[in-house]
C-alpha positions as a printed Julia matrix, in Angstrom:
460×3 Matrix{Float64}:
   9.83    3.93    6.67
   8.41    2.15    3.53
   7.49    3.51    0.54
   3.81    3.65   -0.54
   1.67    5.09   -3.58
  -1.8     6.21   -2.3
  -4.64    6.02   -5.26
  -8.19    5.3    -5.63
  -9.53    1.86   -5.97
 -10.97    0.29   -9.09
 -13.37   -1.9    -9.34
 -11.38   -4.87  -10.1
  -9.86   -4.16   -6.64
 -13.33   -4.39   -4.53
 -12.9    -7.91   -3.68
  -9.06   -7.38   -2.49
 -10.52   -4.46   -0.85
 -13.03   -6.48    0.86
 -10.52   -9.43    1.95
  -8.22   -6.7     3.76
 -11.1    -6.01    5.79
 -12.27   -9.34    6.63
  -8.88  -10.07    7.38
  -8.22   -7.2    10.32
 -11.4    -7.75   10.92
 -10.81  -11.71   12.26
  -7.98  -10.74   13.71
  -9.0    -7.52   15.63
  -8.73   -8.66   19.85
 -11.72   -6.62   20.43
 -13.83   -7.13   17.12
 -16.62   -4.74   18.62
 -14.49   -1.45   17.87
 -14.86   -2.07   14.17
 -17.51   -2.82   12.38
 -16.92   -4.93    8.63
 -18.13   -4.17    5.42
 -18.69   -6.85    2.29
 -17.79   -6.94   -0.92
 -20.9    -5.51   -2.45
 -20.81   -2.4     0.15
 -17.29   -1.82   -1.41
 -18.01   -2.2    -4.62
 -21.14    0.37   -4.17
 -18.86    2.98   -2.87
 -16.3     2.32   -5.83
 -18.65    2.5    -8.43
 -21.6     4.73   -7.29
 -21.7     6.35   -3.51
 -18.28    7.38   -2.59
 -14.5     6.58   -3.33
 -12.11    4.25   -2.24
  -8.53    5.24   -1.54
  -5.72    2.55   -1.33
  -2.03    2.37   -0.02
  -0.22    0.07   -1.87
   3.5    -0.88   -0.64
   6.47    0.13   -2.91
   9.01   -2.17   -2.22
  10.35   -4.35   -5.07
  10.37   -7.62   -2.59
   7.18   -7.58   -1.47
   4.61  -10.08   -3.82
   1.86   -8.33   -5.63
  -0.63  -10.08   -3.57
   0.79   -8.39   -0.62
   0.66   -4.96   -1.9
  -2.42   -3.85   -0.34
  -1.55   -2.27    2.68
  -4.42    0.04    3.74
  -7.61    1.44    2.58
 -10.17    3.98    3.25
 -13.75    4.33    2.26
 -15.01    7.43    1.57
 -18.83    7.63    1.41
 -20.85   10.68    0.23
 -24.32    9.95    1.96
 -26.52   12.52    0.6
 -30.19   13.38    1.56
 -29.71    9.23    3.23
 -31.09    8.88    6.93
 -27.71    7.98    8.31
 -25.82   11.02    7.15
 -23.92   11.94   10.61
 -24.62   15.5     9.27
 -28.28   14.85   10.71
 -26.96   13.81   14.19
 -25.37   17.1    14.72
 -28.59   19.12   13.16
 -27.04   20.21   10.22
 -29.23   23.21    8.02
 -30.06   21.75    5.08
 -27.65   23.55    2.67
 -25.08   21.99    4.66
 -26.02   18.3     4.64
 -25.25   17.84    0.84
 -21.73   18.96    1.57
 -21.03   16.15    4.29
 -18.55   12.97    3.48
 -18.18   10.54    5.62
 -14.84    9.03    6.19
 -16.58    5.57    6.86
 -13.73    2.89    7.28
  -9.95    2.97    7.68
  -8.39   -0.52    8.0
  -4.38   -1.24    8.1
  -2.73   -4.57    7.26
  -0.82   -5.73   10.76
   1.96   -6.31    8.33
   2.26   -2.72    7.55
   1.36   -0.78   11.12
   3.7     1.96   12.11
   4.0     3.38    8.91
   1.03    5.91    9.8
  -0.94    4.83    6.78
  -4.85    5.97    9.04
  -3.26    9.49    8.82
  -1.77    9.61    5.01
  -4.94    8.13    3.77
  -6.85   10.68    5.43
  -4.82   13.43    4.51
  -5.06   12.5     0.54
  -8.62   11.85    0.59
  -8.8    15.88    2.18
  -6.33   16.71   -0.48
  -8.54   15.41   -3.19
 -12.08   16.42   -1.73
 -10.7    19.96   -1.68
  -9.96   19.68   -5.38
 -13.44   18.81   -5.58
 -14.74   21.92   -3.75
 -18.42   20.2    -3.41
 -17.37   18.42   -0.2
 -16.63   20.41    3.08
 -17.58   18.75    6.3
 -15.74   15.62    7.06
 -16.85   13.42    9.8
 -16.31   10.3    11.02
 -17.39    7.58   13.99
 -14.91    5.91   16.34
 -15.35    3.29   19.08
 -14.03    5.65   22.6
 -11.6     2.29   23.34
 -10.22    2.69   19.59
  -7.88    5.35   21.2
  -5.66    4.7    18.19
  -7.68    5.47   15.05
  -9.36    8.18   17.4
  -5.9     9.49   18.17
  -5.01    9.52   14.18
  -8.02   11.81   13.31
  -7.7    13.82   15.81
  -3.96   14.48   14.36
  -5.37   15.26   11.71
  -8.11   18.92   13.08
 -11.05   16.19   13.61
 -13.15   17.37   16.56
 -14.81   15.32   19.03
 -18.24   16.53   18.82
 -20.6    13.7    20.43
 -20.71   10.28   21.58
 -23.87    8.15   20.22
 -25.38    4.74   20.14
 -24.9     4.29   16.23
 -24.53    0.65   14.56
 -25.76   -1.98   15.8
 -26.49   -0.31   19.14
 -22.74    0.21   19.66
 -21.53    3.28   20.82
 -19.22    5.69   18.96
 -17.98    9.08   18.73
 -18.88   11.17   16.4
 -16.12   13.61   14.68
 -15.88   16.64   12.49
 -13.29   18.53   10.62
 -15.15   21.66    8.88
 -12.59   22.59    5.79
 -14.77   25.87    5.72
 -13.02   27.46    8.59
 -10.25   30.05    8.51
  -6.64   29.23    8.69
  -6.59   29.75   12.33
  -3.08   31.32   12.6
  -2.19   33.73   15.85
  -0.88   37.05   15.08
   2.7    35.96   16.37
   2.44   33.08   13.55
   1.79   35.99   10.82
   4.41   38.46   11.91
   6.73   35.78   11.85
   5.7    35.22    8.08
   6.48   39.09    7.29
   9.55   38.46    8.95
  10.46   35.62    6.89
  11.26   33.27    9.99
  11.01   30.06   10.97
   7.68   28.39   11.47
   6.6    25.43   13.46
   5.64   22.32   11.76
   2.45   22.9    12.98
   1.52   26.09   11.56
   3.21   24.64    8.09
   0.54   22.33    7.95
  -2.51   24.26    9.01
  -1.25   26.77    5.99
  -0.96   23.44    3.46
  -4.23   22.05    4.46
  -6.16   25.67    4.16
  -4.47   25.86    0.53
  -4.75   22.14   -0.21
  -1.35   21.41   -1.06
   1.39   18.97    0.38
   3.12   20.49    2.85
   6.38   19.67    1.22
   5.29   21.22   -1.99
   4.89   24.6     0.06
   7.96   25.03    1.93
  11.69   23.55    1.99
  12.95   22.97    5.71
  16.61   24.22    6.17
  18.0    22.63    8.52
  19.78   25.51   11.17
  22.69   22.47   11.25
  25.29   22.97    8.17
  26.19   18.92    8.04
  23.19   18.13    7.61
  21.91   21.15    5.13
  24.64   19.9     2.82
  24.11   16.05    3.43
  20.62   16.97    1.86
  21.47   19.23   -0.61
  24.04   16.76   -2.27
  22.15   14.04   -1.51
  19.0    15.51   -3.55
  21.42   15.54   -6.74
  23.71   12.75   -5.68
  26.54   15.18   -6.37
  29.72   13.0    -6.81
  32.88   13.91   -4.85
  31.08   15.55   -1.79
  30.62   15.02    1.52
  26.86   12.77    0.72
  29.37   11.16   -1.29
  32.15   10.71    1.07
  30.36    9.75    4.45
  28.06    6.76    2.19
  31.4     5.26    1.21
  33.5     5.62    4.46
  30.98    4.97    6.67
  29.96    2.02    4.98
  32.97    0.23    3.85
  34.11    0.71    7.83
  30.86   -0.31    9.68
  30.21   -3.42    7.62
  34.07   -4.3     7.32
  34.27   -4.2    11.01
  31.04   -7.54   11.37
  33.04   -8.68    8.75
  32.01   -8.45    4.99
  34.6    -9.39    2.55
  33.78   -6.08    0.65
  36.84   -3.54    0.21
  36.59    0.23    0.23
  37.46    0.51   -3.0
  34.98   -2.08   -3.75
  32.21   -0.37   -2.08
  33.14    3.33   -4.03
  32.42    1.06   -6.76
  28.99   -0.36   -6.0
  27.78    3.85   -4.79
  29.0     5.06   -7.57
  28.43    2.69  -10.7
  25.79   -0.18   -9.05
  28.2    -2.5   -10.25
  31.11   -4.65   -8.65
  33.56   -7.24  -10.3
  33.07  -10.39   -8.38
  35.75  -12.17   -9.42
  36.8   -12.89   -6.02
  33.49  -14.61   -5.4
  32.21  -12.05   -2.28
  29.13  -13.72   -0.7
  25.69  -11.98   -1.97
  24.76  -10.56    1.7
  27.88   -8.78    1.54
  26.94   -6.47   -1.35
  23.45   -6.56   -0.34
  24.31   -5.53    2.68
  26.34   -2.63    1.26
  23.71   -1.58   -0.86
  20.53   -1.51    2.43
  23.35    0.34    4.42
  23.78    3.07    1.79
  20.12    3.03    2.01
  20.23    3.28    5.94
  22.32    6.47    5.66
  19.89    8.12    2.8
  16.71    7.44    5.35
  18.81    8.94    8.72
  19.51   12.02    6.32
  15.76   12.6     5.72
  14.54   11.89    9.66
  18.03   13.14   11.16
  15.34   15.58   13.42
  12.77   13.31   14.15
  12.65   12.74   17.91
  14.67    9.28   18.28
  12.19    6.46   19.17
  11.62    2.77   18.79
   9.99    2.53   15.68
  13.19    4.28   13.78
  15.72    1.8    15.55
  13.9    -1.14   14.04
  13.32    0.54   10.57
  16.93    0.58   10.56
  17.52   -2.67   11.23
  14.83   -3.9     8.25
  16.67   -1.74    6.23
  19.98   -3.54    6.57
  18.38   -6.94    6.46
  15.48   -7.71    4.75
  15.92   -9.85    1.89
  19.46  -10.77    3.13
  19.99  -14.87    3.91
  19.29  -14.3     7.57
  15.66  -13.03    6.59
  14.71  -16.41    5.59
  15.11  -17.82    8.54
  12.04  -18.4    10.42
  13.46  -17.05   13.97
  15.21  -14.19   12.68
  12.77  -11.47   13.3
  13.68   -8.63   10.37
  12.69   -5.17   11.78
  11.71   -6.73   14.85
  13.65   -7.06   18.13
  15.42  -10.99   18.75
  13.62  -13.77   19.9
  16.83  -15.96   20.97
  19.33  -15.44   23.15
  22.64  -14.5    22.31
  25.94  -13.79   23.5
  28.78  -11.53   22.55
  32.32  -11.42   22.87
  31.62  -14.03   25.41
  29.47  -11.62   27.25
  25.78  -12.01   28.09
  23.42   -9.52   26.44
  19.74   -8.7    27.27
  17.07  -11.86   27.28
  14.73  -11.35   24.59
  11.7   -10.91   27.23
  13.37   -8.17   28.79
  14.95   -6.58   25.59
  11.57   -4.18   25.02
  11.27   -2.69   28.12
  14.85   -2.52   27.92
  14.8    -0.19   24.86
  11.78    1.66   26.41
  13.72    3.07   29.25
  17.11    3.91   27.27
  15.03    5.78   24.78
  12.91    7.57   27.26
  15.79    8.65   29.72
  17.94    9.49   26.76
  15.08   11.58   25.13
  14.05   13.36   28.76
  17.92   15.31   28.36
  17.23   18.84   28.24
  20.53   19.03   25.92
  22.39   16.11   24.21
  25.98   16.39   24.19
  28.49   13.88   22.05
  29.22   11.89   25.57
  25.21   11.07   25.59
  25.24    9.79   22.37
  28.76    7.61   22.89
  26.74    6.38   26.4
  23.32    5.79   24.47
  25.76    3.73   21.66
  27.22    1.55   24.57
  24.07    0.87   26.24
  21.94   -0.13   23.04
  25.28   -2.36   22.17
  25.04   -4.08   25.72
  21.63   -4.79   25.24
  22.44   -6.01   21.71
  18.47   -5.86   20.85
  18.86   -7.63   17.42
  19.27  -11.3    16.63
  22.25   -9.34   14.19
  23.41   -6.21   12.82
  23.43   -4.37   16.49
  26.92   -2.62   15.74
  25.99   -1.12   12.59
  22.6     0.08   13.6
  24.39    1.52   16.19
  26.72    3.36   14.6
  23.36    4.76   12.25
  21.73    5.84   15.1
  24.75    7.58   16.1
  25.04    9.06   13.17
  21.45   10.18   13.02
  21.79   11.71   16.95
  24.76   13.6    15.72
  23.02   15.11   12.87
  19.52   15.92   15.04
  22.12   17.98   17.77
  24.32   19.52   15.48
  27.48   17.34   16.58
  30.15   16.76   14.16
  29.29   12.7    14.02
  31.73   10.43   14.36
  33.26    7.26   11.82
  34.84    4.4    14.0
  37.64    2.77   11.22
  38.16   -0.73   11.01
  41.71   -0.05   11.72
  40.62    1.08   15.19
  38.12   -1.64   15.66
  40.37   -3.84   18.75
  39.97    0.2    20.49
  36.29    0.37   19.52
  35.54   -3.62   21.1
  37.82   -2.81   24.17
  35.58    0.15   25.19
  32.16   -1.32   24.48
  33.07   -4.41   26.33
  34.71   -2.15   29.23
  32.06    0.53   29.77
  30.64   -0.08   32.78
  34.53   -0.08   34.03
  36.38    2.07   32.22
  34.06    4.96   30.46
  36.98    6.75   28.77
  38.67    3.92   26.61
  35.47    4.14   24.43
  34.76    8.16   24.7
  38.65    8.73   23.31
  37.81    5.66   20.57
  34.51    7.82   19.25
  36.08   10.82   19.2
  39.16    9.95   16.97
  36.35    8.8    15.14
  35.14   12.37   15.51
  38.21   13.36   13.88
  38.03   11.08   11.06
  35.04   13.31    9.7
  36.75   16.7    11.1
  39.24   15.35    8.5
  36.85   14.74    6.22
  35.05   18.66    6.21
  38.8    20.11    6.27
  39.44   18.12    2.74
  36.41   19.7     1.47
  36.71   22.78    3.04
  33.2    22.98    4.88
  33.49   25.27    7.55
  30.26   24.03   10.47
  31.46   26.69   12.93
């Protein structure tokens, strides 16, 4: 996913503020689930009623016009006639404690990056620094299922539904930060037994202390590959097996579509950010070496999130955004192809068909009770046939491969470019001949077997 710092808002940044509203505002389908604020109401709660939290993107492409991704107001109403504290009967000494989480708007451009729920979870963070500010509530529209969905990820409670602005109806919620932890007794002998815990519980401990959950706890990963992929990887330790895979792995997948890059070339860009181009090596070719090192660094970090659509395409804007291709108006970055293409004089998957397509793969491939190395060599094939991307279809491949391997604790596989004729043969003969493919994956399979042996890793 992208990178974003989350602050408050100034006041120099209540008109940008304001724009990003009107903005998903006039573009919202159904303009009655949101209701739009104006400059002067943001400035207010910048300077005097509230606080304004911002998202603003990272990346070192994107213009700072376009940084602005999200926003949230965060409005402390007081002893004022609208406080929703008063809808639910509130006592008095409880009123002053109320803030209202009053508007959460996302740029389109940034969507899927769950910026509703990281806003919301900083602006807790912060309010429990504060310790004046308790009860947190909130209104929805009932169709917004998304934004209602977001809060209720976060411990908001439905607690009523109410003709509020406008006469428009809404939902009231609540998260009281008052209340106990809420852990079972099974959850706290496993914490005097030292043992795992589920994410879940993890977080309901963070949020009771206030803390980031990844400031409380380190997940070790049960799956050795991966434990030491992260380990080296969090002190780029040269020589190792973080080391190893970004420079094999690369080199191969991008020499295989072609780049003009050499391994020894690409050791050279991971480990110095430099390269000698002499030889005058198009600029896509080390960019693209560069986003796929980057590609590998992002499936280390997710390797256990459930596989799903929106990681597939993050890939893909990983490899190639600000690449040549990215300028073209037709090339969707990120996004799945809008022409037609062909491949090894085969037909692939028409664009209209490619998302539901994807859907289905993912979903049937997700519903396996266990994932074995031959699912993730069929999943490969299939994604390649439907070749979902207007380019760079093999190598996201391969990362998602990679990333499967790591989730199931399967020694991943690295296809050479040596064996690439094998490696073409059984993609384009799957549907006849399963086998010439299996056998090309698993040689691959050794390749990295070779690999741990060199660095003596034992994963048994």
């Amino acid at each position: 996913m992208q990178r974003f710092t989350i602050r408050r808002a100034t006041a120099e940044e209540a008109s940008a503020v304001a724009q990003l509203m009107r903005y998903v505002y006039d573009n919202m389908p159904d303009q009655s689930l949101f209701v739009c604020d104006d400059e002067k109401f943001v400035r207010k709660h910048i300077e005097d009623e509230g606080v304004i939290y911002i998202a603003l993107a990272e990346e070192r492409e994107v213009d700072e016009d376009d940084q602005l991704a999200a926003c949230l107001i965060v409005r402390f109403p007081g002893d004022a006639e609208d406080n929703l504290g008063l809808d639910l009967g509130l006592p008095d000494g409880e009123i002053q404690s109320v803030a209202h989480m009053e508007s959460v708007v996302v740029h389109p451009r940034y969507r899927g990056n769950h910026l509703q729920r990281k806003l919301l979870q900083h602006a807790e963070k912060e309010l429990r620094k504060e310790k004046k500010y308790s009860i947190l509530m909130a209104t929805v529209a009932p169709a917004n299922i998304f934004s209602r969905s977001a809060f209720e990820s976060e411990g908001y409670v439905d607690v009523m539904t109410k003709i509020k602005y406008e006469g428009k109806e809404r939902v009231i919620l609540k998260k009281d930060l008052t209340k106990q932890i809420g852990l079972s007794s099974r959850t706290i002998a496993k914490i005097g037994k030292g043992e795992k815990l589920s994410e879940k519980s993890l977080k309901r401990i963070a949020d009771f202390l206030g803390v980031d959950p990844d400031n409380l706890m380190s997940i070790v990963p049960d799956n050795a590959i991966l434990r030491i992929l992260r380990e080296e990887k969090q002190i780029r330790l040269p020589g190792g097996l973080y080391h190893e895979l970004q420079v094999i792995m690369t080199y191969n997948s991008n020499y295989i579509e072609g780049s003009r890059i050499s391994e020894d070339q690409t050791r050279m860009i991971f480990e110095t950010n430099t390269l000698d181009v002499a030889d005058g090596i198009p600029v896509d070719d080390i960019l693209e070496t560069v986003h796929h090192f980057q590609a590998i660094d992002y499936i280390i970090d997710i390797a256990e999130e459930k596989l799903s659509e929106e990681i597939i395409k993050h890939l893909h804007y990983i490899l190639k955004h600000d690449t040549k291709d990215a300028s073209l108006e037709w090339f969707a970055v990120g996004d799945y192809k809008k022409r037609a293409n062909v491949v090894g004089g085969r037909e692939t998957t028409k664009p209209s068909k490619v998302q539901d397509s994807m859907r289905k793969l993912i979903d049937d491939y997700n519903a396996k009770e266990h994932v074995a190395i031959e699912d993730i060599i069929s999943f490969h094939a299939e994604f390649e046939h439907i070749h979902p991307f207007q380019d760079g279809n093999g190598r996201v491949g391969r990362l998602v491969a990679l990333k499967e391997c790591l989730r199931h604790g399967i020694i991943p596989f690295i296809i050479e470019d040596a064996k690439k004729s094998y490696y073409y043969r059984g993609l384009s003969k799957w549907h006849e001949e399963k086998g010439w493919l299996i056998d090309t994956c698993l040689d691959g399979q050794d390749v990295f077997a070779r690999l741990l042996n060199i660095l003596e890793i034992d994963v048994t």
